[in-house]
LUMBAKOL-577953 format. One line per 2 residues: number of its first residue (from 1); their letters; for each residue x, y negated, z negated of N, C-alpha, C. Coordinates in pm, whole numbers. Each point is the difference from the previous one (the first is absolute). Layout:
! LUMBAKOL-577953
NUM> a> X/Y/Z/X/Y/Z/X/Y/Z | ...
This chain:
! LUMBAKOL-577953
1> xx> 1930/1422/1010/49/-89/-106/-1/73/-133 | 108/21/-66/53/53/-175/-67/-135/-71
3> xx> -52/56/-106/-43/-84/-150/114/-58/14 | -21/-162/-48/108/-75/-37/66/-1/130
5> xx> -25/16/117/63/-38/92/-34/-75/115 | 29/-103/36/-25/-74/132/89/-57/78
7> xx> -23/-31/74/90/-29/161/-16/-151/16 | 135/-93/-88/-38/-117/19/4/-78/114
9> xx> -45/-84/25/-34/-81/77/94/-149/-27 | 19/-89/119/79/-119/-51/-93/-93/-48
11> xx> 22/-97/-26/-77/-116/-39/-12/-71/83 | 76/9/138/-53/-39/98/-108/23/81
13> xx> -60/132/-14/-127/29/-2/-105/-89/-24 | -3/-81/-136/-77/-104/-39/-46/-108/73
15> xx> 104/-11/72/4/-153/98/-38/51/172 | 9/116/14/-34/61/119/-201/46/-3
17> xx> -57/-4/-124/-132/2/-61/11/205/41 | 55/50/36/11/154/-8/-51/58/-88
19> xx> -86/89/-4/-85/151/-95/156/47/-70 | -40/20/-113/70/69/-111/-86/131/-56
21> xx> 57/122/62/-57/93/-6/-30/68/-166 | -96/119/-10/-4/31/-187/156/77/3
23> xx> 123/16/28/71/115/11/116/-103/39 | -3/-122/10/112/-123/-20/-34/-125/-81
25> xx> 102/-89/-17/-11/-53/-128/161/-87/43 | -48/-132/-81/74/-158/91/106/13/-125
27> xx> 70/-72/6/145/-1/-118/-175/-19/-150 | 112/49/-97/-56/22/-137/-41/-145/-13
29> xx> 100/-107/2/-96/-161/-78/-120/-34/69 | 45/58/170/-183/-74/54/-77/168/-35
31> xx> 15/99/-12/-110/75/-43/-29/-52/-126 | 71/-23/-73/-38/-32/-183/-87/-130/23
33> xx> 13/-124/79/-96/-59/-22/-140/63/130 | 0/84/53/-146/18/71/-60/79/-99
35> xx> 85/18/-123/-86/122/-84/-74/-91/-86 | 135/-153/-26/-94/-66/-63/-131/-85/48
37> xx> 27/9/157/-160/-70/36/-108/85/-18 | 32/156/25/-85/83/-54/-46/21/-97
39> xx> 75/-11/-135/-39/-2/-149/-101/-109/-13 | -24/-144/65/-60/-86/-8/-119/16/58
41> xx> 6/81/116/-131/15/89/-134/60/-70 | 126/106/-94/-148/90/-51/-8/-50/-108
43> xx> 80/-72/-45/-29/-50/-168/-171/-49/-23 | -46/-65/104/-99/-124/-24/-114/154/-26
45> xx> -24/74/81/-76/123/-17/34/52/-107 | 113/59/-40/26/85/-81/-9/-75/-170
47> xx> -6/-118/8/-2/-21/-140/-175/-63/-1 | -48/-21/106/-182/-1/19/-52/99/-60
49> xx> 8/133/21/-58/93/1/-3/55/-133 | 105/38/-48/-11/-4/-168/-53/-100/-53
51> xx> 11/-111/-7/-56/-123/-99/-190/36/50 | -11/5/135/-156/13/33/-40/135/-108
53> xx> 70/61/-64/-35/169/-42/48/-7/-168 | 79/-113/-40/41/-10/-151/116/96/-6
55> xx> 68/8/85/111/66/30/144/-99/-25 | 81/100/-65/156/-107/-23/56/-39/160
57> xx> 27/-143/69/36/-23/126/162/42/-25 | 79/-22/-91/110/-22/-3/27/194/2
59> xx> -66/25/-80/29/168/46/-16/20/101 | -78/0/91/-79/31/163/105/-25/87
61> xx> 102/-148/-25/113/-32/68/104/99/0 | 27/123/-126/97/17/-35/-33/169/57
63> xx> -170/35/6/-22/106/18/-9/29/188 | -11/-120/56/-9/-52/122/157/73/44
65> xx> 115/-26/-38/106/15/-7/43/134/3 | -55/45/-89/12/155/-66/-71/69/101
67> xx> -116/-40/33/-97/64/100/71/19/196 | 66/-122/4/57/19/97/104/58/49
69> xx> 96/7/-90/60/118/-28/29/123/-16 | -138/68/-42/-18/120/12/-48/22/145
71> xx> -88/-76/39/-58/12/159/101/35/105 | 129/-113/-41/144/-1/77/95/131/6
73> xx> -9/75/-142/6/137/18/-7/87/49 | -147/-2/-3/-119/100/28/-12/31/170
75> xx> 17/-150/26/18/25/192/166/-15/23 | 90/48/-55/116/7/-1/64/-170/65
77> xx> -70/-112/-16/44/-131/35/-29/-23/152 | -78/65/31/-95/17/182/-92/-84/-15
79> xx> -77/-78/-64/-139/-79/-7/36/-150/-59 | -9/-72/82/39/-170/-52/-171/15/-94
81> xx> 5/-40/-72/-141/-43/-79/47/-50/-158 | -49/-47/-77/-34/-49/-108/-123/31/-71
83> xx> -10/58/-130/-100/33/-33/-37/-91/-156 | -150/-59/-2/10/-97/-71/-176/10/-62
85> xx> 18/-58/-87/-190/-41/-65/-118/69/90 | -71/87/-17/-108/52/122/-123/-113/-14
87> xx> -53/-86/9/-122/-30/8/-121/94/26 | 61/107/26/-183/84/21/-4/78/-154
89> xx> 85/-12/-103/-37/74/-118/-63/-134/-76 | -27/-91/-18/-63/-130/-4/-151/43/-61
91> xx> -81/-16/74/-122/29/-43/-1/107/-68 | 26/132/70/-17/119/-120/94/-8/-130
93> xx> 54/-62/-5/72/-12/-161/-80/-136/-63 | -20/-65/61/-87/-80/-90/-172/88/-22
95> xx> -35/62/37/-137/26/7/58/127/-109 | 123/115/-15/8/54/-107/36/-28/-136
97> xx> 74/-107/32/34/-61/-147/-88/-92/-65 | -69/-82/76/-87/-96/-60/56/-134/-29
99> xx> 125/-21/103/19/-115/-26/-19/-123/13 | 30/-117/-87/-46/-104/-5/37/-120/94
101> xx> 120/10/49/63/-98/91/81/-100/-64 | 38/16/-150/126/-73/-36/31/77/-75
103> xx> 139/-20/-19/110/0/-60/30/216/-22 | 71/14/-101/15/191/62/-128/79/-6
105> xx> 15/97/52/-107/96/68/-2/85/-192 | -135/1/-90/80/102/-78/-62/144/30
107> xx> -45/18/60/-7/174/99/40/35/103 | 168/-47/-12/86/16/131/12/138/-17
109> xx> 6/19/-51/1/201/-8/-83/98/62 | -128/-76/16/-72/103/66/24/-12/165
111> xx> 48/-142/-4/15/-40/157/132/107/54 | 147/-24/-54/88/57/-27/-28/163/55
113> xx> -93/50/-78/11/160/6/-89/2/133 | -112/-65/62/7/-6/138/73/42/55
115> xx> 81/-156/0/80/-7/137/94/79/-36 | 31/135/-82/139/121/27/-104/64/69
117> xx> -135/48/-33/-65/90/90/-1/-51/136 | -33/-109/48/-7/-91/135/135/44/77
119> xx> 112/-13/-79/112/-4/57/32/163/33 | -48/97/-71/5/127/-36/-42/47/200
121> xx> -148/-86/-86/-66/85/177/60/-39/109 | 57/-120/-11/66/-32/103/145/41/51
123> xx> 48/48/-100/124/74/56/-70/165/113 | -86/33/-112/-95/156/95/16/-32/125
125> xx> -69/-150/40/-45/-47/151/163/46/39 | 96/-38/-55/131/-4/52/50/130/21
127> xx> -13/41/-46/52/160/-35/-106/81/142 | -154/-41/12/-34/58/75/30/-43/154
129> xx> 20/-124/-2/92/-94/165/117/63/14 | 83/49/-158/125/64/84/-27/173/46
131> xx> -95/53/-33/28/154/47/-100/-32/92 | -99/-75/53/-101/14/132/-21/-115/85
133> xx> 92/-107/-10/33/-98/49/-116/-116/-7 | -5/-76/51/-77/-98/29/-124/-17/52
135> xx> -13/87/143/-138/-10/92/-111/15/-107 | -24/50/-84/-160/-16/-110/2/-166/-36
137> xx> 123/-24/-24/-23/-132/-54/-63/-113/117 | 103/56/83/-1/-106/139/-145/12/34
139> xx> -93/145/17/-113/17/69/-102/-83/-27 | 37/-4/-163/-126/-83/-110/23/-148/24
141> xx> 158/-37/33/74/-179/-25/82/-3/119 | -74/-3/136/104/-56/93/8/-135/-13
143> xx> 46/-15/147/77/-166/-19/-85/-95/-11 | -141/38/85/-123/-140/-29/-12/-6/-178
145> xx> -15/112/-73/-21/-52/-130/103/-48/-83 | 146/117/32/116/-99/-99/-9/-141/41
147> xx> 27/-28/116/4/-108/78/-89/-102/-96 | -130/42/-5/-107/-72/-118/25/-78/-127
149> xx> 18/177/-45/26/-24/-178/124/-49/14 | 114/-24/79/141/-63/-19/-62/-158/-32
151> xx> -76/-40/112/-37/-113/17/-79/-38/-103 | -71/46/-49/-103/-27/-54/38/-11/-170
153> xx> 106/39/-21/109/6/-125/32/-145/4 | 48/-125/76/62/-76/32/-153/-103/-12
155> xx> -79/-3/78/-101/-60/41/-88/40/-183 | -28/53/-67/-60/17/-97/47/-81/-127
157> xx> 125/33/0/118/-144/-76/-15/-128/25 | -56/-35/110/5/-125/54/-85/-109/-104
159> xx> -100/63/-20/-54/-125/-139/65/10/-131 | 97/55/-3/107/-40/-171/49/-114/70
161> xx> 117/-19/44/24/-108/11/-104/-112/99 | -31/18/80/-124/-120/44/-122/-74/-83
163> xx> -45/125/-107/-125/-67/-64/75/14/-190 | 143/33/-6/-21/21/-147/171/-48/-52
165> xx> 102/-64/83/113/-62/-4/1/-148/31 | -155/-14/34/46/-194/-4/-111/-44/-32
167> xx> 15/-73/-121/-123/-57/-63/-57/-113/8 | 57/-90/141/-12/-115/57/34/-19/124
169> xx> -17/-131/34/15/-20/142/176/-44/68 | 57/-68/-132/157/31/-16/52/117/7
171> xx> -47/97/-63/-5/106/-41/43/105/140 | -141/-32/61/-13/53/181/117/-42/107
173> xx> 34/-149/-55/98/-73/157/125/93/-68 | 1/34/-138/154/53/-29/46/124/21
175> xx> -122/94/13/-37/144/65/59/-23/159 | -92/-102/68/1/-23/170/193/-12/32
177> xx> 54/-82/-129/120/-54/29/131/97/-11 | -96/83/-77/94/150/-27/15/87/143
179> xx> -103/59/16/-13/34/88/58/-55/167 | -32/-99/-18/111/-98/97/130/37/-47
181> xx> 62/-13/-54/110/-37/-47/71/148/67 | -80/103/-71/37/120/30/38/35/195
183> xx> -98/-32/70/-54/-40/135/100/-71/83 | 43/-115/-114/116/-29/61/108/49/22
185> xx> 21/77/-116/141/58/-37/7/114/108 | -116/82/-5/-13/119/114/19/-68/137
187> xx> -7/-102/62/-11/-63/123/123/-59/37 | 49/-76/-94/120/-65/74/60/-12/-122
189> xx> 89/143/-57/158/18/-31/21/123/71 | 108/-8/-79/79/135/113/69/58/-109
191> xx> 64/155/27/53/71/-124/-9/70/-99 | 72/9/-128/-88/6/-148/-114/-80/-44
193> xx> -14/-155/30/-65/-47/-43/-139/43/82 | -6/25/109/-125/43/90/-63/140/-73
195> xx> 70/79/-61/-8/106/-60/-27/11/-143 | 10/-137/0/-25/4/-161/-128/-137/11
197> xx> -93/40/54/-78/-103/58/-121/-32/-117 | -35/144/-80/-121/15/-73/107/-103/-192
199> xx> 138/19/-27/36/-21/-81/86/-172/39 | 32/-9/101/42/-177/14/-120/-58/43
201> xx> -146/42/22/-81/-79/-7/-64/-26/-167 | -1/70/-10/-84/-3/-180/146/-72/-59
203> xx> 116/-38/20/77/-77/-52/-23/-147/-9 | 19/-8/180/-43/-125/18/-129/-50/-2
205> xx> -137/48/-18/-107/-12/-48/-22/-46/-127 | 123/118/-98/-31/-21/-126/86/-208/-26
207> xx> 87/21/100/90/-139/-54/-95/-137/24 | -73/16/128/-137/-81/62/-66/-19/-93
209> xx> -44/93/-81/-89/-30/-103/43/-57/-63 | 130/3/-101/48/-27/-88/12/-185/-33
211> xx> 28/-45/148/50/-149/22/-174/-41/2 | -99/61/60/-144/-88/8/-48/11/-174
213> xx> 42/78/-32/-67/-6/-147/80/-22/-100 | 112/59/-14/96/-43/-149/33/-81/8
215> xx> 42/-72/122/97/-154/57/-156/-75/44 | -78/-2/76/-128/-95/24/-102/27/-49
217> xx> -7/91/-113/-105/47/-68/-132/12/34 | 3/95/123/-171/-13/71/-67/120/-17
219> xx> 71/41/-61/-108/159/-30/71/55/-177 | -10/170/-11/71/49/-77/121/34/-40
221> xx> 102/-52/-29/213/-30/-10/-21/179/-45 | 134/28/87/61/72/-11/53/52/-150
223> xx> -69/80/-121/61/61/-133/71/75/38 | 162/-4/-85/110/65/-12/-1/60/-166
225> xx> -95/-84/-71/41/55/-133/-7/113/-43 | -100/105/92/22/100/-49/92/101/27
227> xx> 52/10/141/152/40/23/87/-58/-105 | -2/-97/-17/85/-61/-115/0/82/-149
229> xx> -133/60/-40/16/35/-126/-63/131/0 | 50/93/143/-13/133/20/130/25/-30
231> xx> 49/151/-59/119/83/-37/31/20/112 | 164/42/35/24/30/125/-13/166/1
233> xx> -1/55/-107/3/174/4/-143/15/-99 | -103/66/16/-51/97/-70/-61/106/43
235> xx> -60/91/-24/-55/153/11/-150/-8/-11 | -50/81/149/-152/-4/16/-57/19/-61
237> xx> -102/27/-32/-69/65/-113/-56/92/46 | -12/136/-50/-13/147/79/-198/-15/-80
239> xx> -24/71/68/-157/75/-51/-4/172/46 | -57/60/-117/-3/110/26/-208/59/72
241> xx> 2/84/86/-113/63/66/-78/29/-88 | -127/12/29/-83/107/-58/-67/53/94
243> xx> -82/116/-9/-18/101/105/-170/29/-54 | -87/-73/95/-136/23/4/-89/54/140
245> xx> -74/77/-3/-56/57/110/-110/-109/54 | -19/-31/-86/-116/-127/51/64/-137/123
247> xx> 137/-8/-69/96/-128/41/79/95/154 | 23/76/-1/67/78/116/-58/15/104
249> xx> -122/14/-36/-152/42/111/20/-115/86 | -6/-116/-102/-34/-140/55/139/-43/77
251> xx> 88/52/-10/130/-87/36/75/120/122 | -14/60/8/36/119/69/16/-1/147
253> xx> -166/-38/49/8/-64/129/59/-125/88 | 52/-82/-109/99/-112/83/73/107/88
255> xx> 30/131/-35/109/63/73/-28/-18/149 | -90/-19/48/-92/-3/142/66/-146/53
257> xx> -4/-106/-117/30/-139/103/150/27/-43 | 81/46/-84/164/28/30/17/64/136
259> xx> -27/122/24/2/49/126/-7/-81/135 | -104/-40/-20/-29/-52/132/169/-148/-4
261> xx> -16/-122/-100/99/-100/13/90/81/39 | 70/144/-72/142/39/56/2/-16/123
263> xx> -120/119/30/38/41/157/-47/-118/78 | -37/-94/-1/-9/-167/68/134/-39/-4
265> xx> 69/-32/-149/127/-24/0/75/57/128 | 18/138/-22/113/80/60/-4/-35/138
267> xx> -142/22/53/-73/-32/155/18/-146/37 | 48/-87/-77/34/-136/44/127/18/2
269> xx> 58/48/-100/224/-46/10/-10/111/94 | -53/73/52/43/105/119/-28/-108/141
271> xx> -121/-47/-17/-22/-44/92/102/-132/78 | 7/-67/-164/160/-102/0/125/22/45
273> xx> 37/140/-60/109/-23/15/44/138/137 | -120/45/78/49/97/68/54/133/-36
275> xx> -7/20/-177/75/104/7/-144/109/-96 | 30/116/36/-114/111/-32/45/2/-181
277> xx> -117/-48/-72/14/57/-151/-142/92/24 | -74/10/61/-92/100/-69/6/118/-16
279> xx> 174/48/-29/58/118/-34/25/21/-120 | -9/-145/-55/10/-45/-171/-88/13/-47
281> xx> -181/-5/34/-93/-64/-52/16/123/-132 | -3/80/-7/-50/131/-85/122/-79/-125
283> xx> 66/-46/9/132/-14/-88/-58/-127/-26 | -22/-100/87/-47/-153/-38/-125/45/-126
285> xx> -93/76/76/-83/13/-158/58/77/-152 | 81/101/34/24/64/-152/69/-131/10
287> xx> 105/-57/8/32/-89/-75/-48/-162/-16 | -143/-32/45/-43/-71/-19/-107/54/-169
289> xx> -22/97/58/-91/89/-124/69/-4/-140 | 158/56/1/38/38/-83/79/-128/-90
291> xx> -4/-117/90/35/-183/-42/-161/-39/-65 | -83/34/-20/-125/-24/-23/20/77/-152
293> xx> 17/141/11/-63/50/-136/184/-46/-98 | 100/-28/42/78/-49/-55/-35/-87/-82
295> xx> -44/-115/98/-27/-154/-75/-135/-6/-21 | -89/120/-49/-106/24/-86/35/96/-66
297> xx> 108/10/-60/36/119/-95/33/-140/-162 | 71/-93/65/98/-120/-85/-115/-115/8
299> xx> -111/-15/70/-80/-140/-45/-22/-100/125 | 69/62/122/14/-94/133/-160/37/86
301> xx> -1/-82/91/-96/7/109/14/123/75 | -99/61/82/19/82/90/62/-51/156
303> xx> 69/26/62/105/-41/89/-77/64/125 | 51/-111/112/-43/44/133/135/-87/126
305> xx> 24/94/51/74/-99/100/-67/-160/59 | 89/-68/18/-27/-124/-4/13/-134/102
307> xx> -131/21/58/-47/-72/81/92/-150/77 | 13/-30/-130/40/-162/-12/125/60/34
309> xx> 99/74/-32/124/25/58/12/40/167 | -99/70/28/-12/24/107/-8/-126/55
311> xx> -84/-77/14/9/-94/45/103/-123/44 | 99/-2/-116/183/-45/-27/31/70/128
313> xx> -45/86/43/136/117/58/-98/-13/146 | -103/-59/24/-27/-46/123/24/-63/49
315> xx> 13/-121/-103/14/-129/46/208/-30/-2 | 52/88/-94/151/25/-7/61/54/107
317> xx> -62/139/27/26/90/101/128/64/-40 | 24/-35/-149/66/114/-28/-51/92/-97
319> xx> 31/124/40/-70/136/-66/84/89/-86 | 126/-39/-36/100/31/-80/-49/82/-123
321> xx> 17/106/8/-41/81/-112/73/-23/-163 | 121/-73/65/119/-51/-109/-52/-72/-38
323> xx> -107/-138/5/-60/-139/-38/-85/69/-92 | -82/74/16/-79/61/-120/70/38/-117
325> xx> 71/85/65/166/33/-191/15/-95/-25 | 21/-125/57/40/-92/-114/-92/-62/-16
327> xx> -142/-46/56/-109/-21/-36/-58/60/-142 | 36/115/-5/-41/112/-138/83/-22/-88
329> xx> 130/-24/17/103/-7/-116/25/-126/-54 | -66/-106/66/-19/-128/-44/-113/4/-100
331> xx> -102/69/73/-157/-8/-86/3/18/-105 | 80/158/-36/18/48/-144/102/-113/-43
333> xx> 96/-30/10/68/-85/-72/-80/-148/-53 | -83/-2/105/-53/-147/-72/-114/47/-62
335> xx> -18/119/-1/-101/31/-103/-11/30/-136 | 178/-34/-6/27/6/-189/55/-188/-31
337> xx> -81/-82/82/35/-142/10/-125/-87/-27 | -63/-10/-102/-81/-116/-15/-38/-113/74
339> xx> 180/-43/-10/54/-119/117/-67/-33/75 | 5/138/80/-32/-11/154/-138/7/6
341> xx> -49/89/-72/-188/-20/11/-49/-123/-35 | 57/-55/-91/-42/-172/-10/43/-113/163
343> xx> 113/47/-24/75/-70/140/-108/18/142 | -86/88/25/-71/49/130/-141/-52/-65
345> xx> -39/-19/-115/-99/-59/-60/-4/-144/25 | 125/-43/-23/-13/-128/26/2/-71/112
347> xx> 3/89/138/-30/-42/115/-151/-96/41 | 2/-49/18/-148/-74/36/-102/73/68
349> xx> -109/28/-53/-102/122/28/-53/-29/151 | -17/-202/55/5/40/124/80/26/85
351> xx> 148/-36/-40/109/81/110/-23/151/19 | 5/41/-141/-34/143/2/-108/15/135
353> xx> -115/-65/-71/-145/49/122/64/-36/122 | 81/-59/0/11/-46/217/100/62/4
355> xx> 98/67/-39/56/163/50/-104/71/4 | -31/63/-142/-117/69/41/-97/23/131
357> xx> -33/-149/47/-87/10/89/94/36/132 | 141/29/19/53/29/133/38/139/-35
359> xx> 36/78/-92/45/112/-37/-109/115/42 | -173/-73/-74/-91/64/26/-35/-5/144
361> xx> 17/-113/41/-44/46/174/67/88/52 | 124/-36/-18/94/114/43/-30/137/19
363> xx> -75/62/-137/-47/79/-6/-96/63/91 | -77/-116/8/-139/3/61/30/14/205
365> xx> 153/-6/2/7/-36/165/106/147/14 | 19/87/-114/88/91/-15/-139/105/22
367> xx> -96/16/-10/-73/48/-6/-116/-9/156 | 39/-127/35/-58/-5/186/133/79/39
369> xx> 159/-32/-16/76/48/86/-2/149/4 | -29/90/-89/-43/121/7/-95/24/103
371> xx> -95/-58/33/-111/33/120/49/-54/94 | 100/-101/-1/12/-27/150/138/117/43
373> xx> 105/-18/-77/92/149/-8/-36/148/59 | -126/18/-59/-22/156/42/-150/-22/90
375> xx> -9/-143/85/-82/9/116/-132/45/-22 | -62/-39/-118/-124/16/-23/-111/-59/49
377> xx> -102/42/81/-91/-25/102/-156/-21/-47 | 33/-190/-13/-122/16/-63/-97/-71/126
379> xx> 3/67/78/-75/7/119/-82/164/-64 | 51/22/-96/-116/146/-14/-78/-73/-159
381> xx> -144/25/26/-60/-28/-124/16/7/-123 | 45/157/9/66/30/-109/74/-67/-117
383> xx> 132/-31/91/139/-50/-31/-57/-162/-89 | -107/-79/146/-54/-139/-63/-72/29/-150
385> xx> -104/125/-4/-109/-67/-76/118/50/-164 | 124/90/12/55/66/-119/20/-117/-52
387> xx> 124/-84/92/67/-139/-31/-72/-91/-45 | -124/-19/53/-76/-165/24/-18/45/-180
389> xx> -107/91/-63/-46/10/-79/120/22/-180 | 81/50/91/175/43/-153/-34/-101/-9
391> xx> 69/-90/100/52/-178/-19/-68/-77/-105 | -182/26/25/-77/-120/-73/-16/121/-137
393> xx> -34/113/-7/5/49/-110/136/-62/-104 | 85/52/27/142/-89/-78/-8/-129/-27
395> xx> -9/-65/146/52/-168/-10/-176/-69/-124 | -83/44/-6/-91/-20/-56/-2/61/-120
397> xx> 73/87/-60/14/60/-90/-156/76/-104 | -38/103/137/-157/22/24/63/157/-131
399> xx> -93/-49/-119/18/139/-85/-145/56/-51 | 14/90/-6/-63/113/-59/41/97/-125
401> xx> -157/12/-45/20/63/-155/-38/158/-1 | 65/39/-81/-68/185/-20/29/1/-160
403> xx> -112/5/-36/-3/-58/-210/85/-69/12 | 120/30/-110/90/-141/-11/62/29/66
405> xx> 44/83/136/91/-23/81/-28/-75/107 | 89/-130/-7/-20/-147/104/134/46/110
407> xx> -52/30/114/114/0/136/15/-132/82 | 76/-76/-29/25/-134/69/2/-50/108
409> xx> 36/-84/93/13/-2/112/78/78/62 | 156/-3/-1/97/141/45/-20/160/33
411> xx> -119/-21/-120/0/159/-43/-104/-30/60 | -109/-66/64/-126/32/26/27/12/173
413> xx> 95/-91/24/57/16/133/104/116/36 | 57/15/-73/100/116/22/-95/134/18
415> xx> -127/30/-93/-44/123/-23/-120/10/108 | -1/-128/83/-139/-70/46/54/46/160
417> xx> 157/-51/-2/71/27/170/17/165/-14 | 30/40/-34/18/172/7/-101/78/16
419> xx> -127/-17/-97/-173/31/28/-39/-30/116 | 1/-121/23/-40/-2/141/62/-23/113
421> xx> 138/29/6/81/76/136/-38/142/-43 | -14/74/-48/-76/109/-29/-142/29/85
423> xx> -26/-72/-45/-173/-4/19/-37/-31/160 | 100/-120/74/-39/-60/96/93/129/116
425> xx> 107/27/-71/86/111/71/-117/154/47 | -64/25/-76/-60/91/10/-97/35/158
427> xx> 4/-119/87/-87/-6/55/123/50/166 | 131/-69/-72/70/58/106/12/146/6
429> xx> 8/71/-125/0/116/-13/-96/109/92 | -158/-68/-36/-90/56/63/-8/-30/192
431> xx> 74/-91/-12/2/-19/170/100/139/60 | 141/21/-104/97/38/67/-36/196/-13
433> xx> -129/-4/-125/-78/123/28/-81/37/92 | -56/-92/51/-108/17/131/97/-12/124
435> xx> 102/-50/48/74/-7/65/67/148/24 | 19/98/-71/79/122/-43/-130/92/72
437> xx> -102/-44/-84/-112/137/46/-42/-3/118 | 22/-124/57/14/-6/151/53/56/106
């Protein structure tokens, strides 16, 4: 497959429920709207993650865009992914800047000059996957641990929306009803609309809500005013880096939980869609790396391929490398739109949470299908005690401190599954030495 090129497919495809490979792509109006269920998927993350950090969201959307784009490049348009808000630069940018938890960050700068070094090292990782391939990576992160940290990405999210999107017990049935709604839509339609399952449920969720509370007034009505008295055009607001050795130290090592999500990513849409990318991975990182120190060059988040999309494209089953281009060229465009950041604001925070809560499982079952995919045998101790322990490290969000450096759940699981498939591996080693001297 040539950049900019794919092998379309009919739209009859849709109604037949048929795999849409990364290297084909459905007529332009139904790709343009799967890009827009995609733009929506990662929105709820991607504009989280800055606001959790005092970060501009409306830039992050626009750098989200920009970021994916270059990625789309970089693997010459071979890798369906989306790259969006990282949650693992989270803690270490709050623990370097000192921030407060409202309103802007004012030592986004030191965070900033991080994440170009973060992104820096992480292109190296890339650069060193493309001249010596993969097996170092694989030796340290086979499939029991991606398999993990995939999961455990999904499953760690799970209390934003469960314990921090519904502030009542209305609140909860309108989450449950979302999620239904969604459930339904995946179950019994057929077509585009089956495919557009994550974005006509949060529609009709959002309309559900709308009639119990604006029309029977039983909870919080639906505000439009501020879409109403948002501009339809303005310009992000850029921030410039600053470059501290103290702040780099601290921020540097997220590069460890980027790595690992890629190669989970890649190891799931391979596993999806049947077709070999881990010929890309070396390219998936420089240009995941080099979308990072971009949109920490201008004031954005550090970027990681994106989970929650993956998940669209499980439950879609289409892998259209074309849905991401216009996924990206939408992003940036609505990222010089006020409008629209008010407009996704004004969604109801528990519709939001009850997508949320199916997007993230998603995640969380994208991350078993990896172990069941590559036949992982947890009939060996090993394999059980790596898994049993990622899982509750993450899903518990079990952290640890080194001075002010706080490693979170992800990172305590991500750095926690690799140590000890390491550690527990070692013993096969020594068997397959005594076996030899034999």
């Amino acid at each position: 497959m040539g950049l900019f090129h794919w092998t379309q497919r009919s739209a009859d495809v849709l109604q037949s429920g048929g795999v849409i490979g990364p290297d084909e792509r459905l007529p332009w109006p139904q790709t343009g709207l799967m890009g827009v269920q995609h733009v929506i998927a990662m929105f709820g993350s991607t504009v989280l993650a800055p606001i959790l950090m005092g970060f501009d969201p409306n830039l992050a959307v626009f750098m989200s865009g920009i970021g994916t784009l270059i990625f789309f490049l970089i693997t010459g348009g071979r890798v369906p992914s989306y790259l969006g808000s990282s949650f693992a630069f989270i803690s270490v940018v709050i623990a370097v800047t000192g921030y407060a938890g409202k309103g802007a960050n004012p030592n986004i700068g030191l965070a900033l000059g991080g994440i170009i070094a973060c992104g820096a090292a992480y292109m190296l990782v890339g650069f060193a996957v493309q001249a010596i391939g993969t097996r170092w990576i694989e030796r340290f992160m086979p499939p029991v641990v991606t398999g993990a940290v995939v999961a455990v990405i999904g499953l760690n999210l799970a209390a934003i929306p469960v314990k921090n999107m519904a502030a009542n017990n209305f609140e909860s049935w309108m989450q449950a009803m979302t999620f239904v709604s969604v459930g339904l839509v995946a179950v019994f339609t057929r077509g585009m609309v089956q495919r557009l399952l994550i974005l006509v449920g949060l529609i009709v969720a959002t309309l559900i809500y709308g009639l119990f509370t604006n029309v029977l007034g039983w909870g919080t009505p639906v505000d439009l005013a501020g879409v109403a008295n948002a501009a339809w055009f303005g310009m992000p607001h850029f921030h410039a880096p600053e470059f501290n050795a103290h702040a780099m130290v601290l921020i540097v090592p997220v590069v460890i939980i980027l790595v690992a999500e890629n190669l989970g990513h890649i190891k799931a849409v391979t596993a999806m869609t049947g077709k070999d990318l881990d010929q890309y991975m070396g390219r998936a990182f420089i240009g995941d790396g080099l979308a990072t120190m971009v949109s920490g060059s201008v004031g954005g988040t550090g970027v990681t391929t994106y989970s929650e999309n993956i998940g669209v494209m499980a439950a879609t089953r289409i892998y259209s490398t074309a849905v991401f281009f216009s996924a990206a060229v939408l992003a940036v465009l609505l990222g010089f739109s006020p409008k629209f950041g008010a407009l996704i604001q004004a969604i109801p925070l528990p519709v939001m949470g009850g997508v949320s809560i199916v997007v993230f499982g998603l995640i969380a079952v994208a991350g078993a299908k990896i172990w069941v995919d590559n036949r992982v045998d947890f009939s060996q101790n090993k394999n059980l005690i790596v898994a049993a322990i990622t899982l509750i490290l993450g899903t518990g969000d079990f952290t640890l401190t080194f001075g002010e450096f706080k490693l979170g759940g992800i990172g305590t699981a991500t750095f926690g599954a690799i140590i000890l498939y390491a550690l527990l591996n070692m013993g096969r080693h020594a068997d397959e030495t005594q076996g030899k001297a034999h």
